[in-house]
N, C-alpha and C positions, 0 to 999 in steps of 0.2 A: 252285514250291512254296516254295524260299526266301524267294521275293521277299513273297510273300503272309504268310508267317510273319514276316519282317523288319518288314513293315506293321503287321501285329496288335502286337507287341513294342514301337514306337515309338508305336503309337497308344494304349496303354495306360501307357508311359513319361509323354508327352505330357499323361492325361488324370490321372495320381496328379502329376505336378509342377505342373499347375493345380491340381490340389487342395489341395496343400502350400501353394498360396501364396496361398488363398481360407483356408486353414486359419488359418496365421501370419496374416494380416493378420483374422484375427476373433478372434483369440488375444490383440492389444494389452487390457493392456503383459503382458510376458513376464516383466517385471524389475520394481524398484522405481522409482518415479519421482522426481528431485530439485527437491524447489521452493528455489529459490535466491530468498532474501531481499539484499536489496544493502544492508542497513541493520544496527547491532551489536544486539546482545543486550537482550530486557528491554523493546523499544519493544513500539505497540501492533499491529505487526504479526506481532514475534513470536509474540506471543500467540493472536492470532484463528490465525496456521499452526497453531498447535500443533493446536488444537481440530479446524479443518480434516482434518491430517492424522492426528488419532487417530480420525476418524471417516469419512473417505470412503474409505479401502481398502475396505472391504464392498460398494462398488459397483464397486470398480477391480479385484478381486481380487489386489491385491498392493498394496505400501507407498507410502507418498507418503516423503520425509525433507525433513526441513528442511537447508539448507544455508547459514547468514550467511556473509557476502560483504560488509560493508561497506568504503568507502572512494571518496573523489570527490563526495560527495554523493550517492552510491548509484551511482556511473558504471562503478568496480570490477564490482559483481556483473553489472550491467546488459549490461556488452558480455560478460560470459561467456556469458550466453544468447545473447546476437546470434551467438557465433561458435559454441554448442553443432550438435548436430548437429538438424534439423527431423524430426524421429521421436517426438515427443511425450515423452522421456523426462526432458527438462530445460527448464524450465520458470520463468517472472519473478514473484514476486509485490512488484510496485511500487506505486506512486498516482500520483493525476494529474498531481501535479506534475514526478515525475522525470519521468512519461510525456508529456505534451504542452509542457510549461512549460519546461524547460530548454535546449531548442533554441532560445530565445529569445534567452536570454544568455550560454550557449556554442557553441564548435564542437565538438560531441560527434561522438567514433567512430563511431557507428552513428546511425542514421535514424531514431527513433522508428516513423513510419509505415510506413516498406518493412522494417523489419527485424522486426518483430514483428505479431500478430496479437491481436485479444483472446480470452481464453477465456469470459469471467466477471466482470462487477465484483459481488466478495464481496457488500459492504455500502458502508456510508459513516458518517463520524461526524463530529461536529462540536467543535471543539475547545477548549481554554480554558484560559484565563492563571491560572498557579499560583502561589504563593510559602511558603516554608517556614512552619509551622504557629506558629513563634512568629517570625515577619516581624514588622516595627516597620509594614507596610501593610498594613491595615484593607480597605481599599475598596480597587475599580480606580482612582477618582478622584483616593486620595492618592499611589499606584505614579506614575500618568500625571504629576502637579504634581511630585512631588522629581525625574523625569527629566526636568521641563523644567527645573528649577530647578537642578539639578546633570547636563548634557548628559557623556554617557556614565561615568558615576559608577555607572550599576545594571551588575552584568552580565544580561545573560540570554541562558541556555545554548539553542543550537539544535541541529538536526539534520545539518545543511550547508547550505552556498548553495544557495539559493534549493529547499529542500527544504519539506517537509509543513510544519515549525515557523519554520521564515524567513520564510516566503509572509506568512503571518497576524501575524508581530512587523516586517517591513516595511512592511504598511499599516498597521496602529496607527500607529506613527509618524508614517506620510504625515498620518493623518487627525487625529491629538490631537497634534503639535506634539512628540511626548516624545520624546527620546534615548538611545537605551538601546545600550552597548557590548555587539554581537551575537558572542557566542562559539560558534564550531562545535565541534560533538560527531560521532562515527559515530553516528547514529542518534537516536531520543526515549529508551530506553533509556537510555544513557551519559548523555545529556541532565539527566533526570531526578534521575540519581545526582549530578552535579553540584550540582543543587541542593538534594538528600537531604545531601550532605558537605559543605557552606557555599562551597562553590567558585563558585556562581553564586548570584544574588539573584533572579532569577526566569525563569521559561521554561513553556513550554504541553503539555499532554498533552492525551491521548482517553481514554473511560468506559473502556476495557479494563484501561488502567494505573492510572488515576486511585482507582478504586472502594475498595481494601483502604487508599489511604494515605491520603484523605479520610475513612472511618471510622476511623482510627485517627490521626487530627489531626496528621499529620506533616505535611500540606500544606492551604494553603488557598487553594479557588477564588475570582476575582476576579472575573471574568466571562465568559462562555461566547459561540460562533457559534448561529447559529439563531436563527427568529421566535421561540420559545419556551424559557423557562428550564430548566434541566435540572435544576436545584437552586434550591429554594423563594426562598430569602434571597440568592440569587447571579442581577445583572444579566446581560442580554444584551448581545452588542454595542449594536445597536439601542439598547436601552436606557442603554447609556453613552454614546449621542451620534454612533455613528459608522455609515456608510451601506454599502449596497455587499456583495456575496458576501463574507463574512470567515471564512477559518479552516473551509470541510469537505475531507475527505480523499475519496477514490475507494480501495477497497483493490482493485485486479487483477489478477488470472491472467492473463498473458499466453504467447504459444508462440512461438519462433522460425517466419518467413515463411518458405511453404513448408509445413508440415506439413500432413500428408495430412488431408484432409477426412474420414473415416473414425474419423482417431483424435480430430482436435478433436469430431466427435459426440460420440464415447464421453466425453470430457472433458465434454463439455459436461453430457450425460445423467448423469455423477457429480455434479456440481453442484448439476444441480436434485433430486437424486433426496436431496440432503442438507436441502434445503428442507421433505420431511417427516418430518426424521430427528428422533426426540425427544431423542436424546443431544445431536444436535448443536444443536438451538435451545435445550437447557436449558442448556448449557455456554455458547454466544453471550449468554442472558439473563445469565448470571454474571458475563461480563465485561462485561455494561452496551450490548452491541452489536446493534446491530438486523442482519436477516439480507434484507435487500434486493437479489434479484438479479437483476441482466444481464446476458443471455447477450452472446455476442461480437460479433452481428451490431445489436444494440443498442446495446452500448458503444462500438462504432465509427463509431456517426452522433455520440454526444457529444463521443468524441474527435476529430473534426475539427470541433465547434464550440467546444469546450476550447481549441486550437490557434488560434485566433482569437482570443477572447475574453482568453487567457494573453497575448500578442502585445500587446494591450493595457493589460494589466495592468501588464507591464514596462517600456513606455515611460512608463505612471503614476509609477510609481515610482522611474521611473531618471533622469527630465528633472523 
């Protein structure tokens, strides 16, 4: 009779600690979740976080926080996540470039491809050469001639090597001849200020930052990425002469490798369930950004034609 009531006891033990753990594991997240940004304050991915995480707790049932981390050209925040823990709790929001692109021309701590996973690529935007609103440069055509004519005489402020604003002020060069002394910043944020405080003579932002300092003539755009203009009176690449992918960004959720397939669902399922959010697409319209998304298993076939294509790019640029 022991033995039989020992049985009952254990098998009842047994069927509430499966439960427990059928329970917690549909209970993610328990806690708030940290999106670590690898880039300083103010750029345009600040930004889109922000919007992001005031608006998709409602399907997460608990917090997203933003967490900058700049420094390395985003290398700092980057391997924090490589070494956080794979429990969906901490989390990357990079672009393509830290993401595929820099293992190109560094030896980075961490693997881009084995150490992360994608969640999401947000959106994408496409970028464009600024200079202060009372700049002595009119056009991109006169920026491009006084840096050929005076070879690193402009500054113009960037984000870091071979980051989101490097990429695109490295091939200008390659392709129009001009010379421009490349200043690194943590971030487009920092960037931006740089050129907001006369520190730097010119450097590129995205519609998320751009928008308030464009209406308010503190900056003026020269020329934009994309077949199509974004501002009526302002050239394209294309249109200024020059060929080739120039200047879009990927914004992506990434998770440390490893994270349980369960929770990347649920990650994923906040994502798209933000795609019919009306706060969240009126706030992205605010900052000028379109809401373009791909889930991980998507973003994962670009990112390995990114890593090629990047590969290429860099030997363009560097021979």
């Amino acid at each position: 009779m022991f033995l039989n009531t020992l049985k009952k006891t254990m098998g009842t033990v047994l069927v509430a600690t499966l439960g427990m753990g059928t329970a917690a594991l549909a209970e993610y997240p328990e806690k708030p979740i940290t999106l670590v940004i690898p880039f300083g304050p103010g750029g345009s991915h600040d930004l889109n976080a922000r919007v992001i995480t005031s608006t998709i707790p409602a399907y997460l049932n608990q917090a997203m926080i933003v967490r900058l981390s700049p420094g390395a050209g985003g290398q700092k925040g980057t391997q924090e996540v490589a070494d956080a823990a794979a429990d969906g709790y901490t989390l990357l929001f990079a672009h393509n470039y830290t993401d595929m692109l820099q293992q190109h021309v560094e030896n980075l701590p961490y693997n881009p491809m084995d150490d992360f996973v994608p969640i999401a690529r947000v959106n994408y935007a496409p970028i464009a050469v600024v200079v202060p609103g009372d700049s002595e440069y009119k056009t991109f055509a006169e920026l491009v001639d006084a840096a050929k004519a005076n070879p690193g005489a402009i500054n113009l402020a960037h984000s870091g090597n071979w980051g989101a604003l490097f990429v695109p002020a490295a091939q200008i060069m390659k392709e129009t001849g001009a010379a421009f002394n490349l200043v690194p910043y943590k971030g487009g944020g920092p960037a931006m200020q740089a050129l907001l405080s006369g520190d730097a003579d010119v450097t590129m932002g995205f519609p998320s930052v751009l928008g308030p300092l464009v209406d308010s003539g503190k900056v003026r755009v020269l020329a934009t990425a994309g077949p199509e203009r974004i501002y009526d009176d302002v050239p394209t690449f294309g249109e200024a002469g020059m060929e080739g992918d120039i200047g879009f960004m990927h914004r992506v959720v990434l998770a440390p490798a490893g994270t349980p397939p369960e929770v990347l669902e649920k990650l994923e399922g906040a994502f798209t369930a933000l795609q019919e959010d009306r706060t969240y697409t009126r706030l992205m319209g605010r900052l000028g950004e379109n809401t373009d998304l791909l889930l991980g298993d998507d973003y994962q076939k670009m990112r390995a034609d990114q890593a090629g294509a990047y590969k290429t790019l860099v030997d363009s640029i560097t021979n």
